[in-house]
C-alpha positions in Angstrom: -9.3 21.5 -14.9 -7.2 20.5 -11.9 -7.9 18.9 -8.6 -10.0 16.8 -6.4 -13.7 16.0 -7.6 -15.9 14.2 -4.9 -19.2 12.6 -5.9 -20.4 10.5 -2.4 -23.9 8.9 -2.5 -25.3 5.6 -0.3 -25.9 3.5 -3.6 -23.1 2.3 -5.5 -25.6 2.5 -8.8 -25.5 6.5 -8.2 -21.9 6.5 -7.4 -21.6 4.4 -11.5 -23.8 6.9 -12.7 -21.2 9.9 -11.8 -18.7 7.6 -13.0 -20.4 7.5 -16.9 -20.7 11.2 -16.5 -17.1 12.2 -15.7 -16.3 9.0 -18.4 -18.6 11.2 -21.2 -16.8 14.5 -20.6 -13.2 12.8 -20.4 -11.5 13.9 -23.6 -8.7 11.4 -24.0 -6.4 9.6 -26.3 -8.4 6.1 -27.3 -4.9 4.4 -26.7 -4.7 5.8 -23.6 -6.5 3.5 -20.3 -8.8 4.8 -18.3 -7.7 4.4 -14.5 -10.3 3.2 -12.3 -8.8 2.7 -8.8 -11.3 0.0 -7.1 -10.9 -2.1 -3.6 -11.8 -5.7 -5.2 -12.3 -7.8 -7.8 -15.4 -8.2 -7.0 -15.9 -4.1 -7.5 -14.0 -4.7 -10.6 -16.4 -7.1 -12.3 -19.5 -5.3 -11.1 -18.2 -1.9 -12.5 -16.7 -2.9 -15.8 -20.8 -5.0 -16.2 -22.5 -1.6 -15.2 -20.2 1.1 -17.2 -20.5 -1.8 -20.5 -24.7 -1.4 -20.0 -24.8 2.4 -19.2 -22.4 3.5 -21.8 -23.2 0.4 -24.2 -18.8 -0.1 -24.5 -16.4 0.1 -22.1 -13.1 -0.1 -23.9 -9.3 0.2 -22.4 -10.2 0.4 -18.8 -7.6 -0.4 -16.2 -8.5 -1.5 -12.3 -5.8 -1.5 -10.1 -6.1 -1.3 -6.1 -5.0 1.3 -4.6 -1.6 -0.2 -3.2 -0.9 -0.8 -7.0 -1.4 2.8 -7.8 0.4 4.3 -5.3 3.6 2.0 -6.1 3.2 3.1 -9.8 2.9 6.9 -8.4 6.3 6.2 -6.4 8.2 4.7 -9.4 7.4 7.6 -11.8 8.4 10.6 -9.2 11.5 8.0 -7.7 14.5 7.4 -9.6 14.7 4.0 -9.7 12.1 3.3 -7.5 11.4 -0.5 -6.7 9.1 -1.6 -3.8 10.7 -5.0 -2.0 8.8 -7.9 -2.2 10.9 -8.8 1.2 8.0 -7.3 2.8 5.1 -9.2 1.7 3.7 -11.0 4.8 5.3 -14.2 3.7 8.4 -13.1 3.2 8.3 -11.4 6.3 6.5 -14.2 8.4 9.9 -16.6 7.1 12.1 -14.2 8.0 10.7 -13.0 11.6 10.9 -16.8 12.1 14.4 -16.7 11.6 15.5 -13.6 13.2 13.6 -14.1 16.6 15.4 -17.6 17.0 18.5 -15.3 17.9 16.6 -12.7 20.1 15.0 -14.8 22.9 17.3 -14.7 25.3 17.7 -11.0 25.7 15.2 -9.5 28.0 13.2 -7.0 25.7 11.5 -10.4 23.5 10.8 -12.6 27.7 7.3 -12.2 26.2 7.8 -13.7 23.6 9.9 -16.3 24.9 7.2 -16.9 27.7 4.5 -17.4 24.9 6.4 -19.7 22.8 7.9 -22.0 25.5 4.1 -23.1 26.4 4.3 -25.0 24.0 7.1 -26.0 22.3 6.0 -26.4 18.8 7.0 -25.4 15.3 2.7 -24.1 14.3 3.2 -21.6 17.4 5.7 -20.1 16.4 5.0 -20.0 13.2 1.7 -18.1 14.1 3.3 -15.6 16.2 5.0 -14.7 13.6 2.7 -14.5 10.9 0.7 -12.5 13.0 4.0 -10.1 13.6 4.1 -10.1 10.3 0.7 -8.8 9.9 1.3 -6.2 12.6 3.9 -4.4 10.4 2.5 -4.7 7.6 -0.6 -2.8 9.2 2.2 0.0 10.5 3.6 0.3 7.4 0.2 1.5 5.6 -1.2 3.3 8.6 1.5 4.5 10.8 4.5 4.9 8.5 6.2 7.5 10.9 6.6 4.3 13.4 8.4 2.3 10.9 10.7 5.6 10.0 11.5 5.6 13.5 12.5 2.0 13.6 14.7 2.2 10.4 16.7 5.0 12.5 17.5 3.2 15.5 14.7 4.4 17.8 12.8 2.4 19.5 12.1 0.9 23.1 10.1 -2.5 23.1 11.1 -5.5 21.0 8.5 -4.5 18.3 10.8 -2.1 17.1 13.7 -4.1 18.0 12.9 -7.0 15.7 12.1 -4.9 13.2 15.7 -3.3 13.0 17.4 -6.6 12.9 14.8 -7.8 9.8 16.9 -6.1 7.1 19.8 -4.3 6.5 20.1 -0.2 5.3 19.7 -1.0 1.6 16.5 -3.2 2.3 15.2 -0.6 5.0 14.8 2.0 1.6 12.8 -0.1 -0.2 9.1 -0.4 2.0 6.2 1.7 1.0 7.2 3.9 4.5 10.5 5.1 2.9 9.3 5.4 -0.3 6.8 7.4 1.0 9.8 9.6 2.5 11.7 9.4 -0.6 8.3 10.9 -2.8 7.2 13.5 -0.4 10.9 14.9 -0.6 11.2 14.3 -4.3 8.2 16.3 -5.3 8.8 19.2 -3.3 11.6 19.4 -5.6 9.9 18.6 -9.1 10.2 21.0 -11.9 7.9 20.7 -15.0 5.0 18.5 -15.4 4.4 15.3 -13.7 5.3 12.0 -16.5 4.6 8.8 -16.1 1.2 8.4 -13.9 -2.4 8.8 -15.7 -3.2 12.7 -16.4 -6.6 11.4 -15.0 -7.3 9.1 -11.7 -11.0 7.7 -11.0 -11.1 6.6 -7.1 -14.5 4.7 -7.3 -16.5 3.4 -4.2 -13.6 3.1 -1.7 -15.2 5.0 1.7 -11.8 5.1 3.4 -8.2 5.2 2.6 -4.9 5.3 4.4 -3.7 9.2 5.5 -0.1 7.8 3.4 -2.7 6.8 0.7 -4.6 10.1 0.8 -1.3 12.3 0.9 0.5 10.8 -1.8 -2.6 11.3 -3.8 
C-alpha cells in the first residue's frame, strides 16, 4: 500500500507503540535499514531503548533528521545533486563578514553601517553577521520562494542585496531552496519507479515540519 499513514497521540509511549506495530507488519529485506526520521539525538536514544524492550531486537535501524533526509531525497531524483556546505551558518557568518566590508557605503546597508559604527569593534560585527547568517538560513527552510527571488535579481532592501553578492550563479544552485526548485521540476518529469530513497519512511514524533519539508515528502 501507498501513501501517508498518520498515527498522532499526546504520549510519545503511544506514538512507539504505533511505531512496533507498523515495524511488525513491515515486510522487508533484513539487509535493508529501517528509516526512522527523528528531531534529536535525544529522540534517537530514547526510541532505539523503547523499540529494543517492545520488540525484544531492534536491528539495522537508521535515524537521520529530517534535513538529512530530504538532502538524500534531492540527490536520488537530482542528477548530480550536491548540497553546499558554503551555506552552513559558519560559512556563511565568514563570508557575510567579508562581503558587507564592501557594501557600507551604499545607501541600502546605512543601517547597517549606523549599527556597526557604535561601536567600532570586530565581536559586533561579527554578531551581526552571525545573526544574518541565521536569518537566511531560517528563509531558506521556511520561505524558500524569498531566496528564489533573490538568486534572480529581485529584491529591494539590503537583505536581498547581500545575499546576491554572497555567491556567484554556480553556488546560487546548490542551497536546499534551488534544489528544492530543481526536485519539484525533476519529478514532474520522472518515469518509472522512484530508486535510490527507502521504499518505506517512518516520521516519528516530530509535531511540525517545514511546508518545503512537507512538499518534498
Amino acid at each position: 500500500m501507498s501513501g501517508l499513514v498518520i498515527h498522532q497521540s499526546n504520549h510519545v509511549e503511544s506514538l512507539a507503540e504505533a511505531l512496533v506495530n507498523e515495524l511488525s507488519i513491515y515486510n522487508r529485506d533484513p539487509l535493508t535499514p529501517v528509516t526512522i526520521v527523528v528531531q534529536s539525538r535525544g529522540m534517537e536514544r530514547w526510541l532505539s531503548i523503547e523499540l529494543a524492550q517492545r520488540m525484544g531486537l531492534i536491528a539495522n535501524a537508521r535515524f537521520p533528521f529530517p534535513n538529512t533526509i530530504l538532502n538524500e531525497i534531492f540527490s536520488a531524483i537530482i542528477p548530480d545533486a550536491a548540497q553546499s556546505n558554503l551555506f552552513g551558518g559558519e560559512s556563511l557568518t565568514f563570508r557575510a563578514i567579508k562581503t558587507l566590508q564592501d557594501c557600507l557605503d551604499e545607501e541600502a546597508f546605512a543601517p547597517l553601517k549606523e549599527y556597526i559604527s557604535k561601536s567600532d569593534d570586530d565581536l559586533r560585527r561579527f554578531q551581526l553577521c552571525q545573526k544574518i547568517a541565521g536569518m537566511y538560513d531560517q528563509l531558506a527552510t521556511f520561505r524558500p520562494e524569498q531566496i528564489r527571488a533573490w538568486d534572480q535579481g529581485n529584491f529591494d532592501s539590503w537583505h536581498g542585496s547581500l545575499w546576491h553578492r554572497l555567491f556567484d550563479d554556480a553556488e546560487r544552485q546548490t542551497h536546499r531552496p534551488a534544489l528544492f526548485h530543481q526536485f519539484t521540476e525533476q519529478i514532474k518529469a520522472l518515469q518509472g519507479p522512484l530508486t535510490g530513497i527507502p521504499a518505506k519512511l517512518f516520521i516519528f514524533g516530530i509535531s511540525t515540519l517545514p511546508k518545503l519539508h512537507l512538499e518534498v515528502l
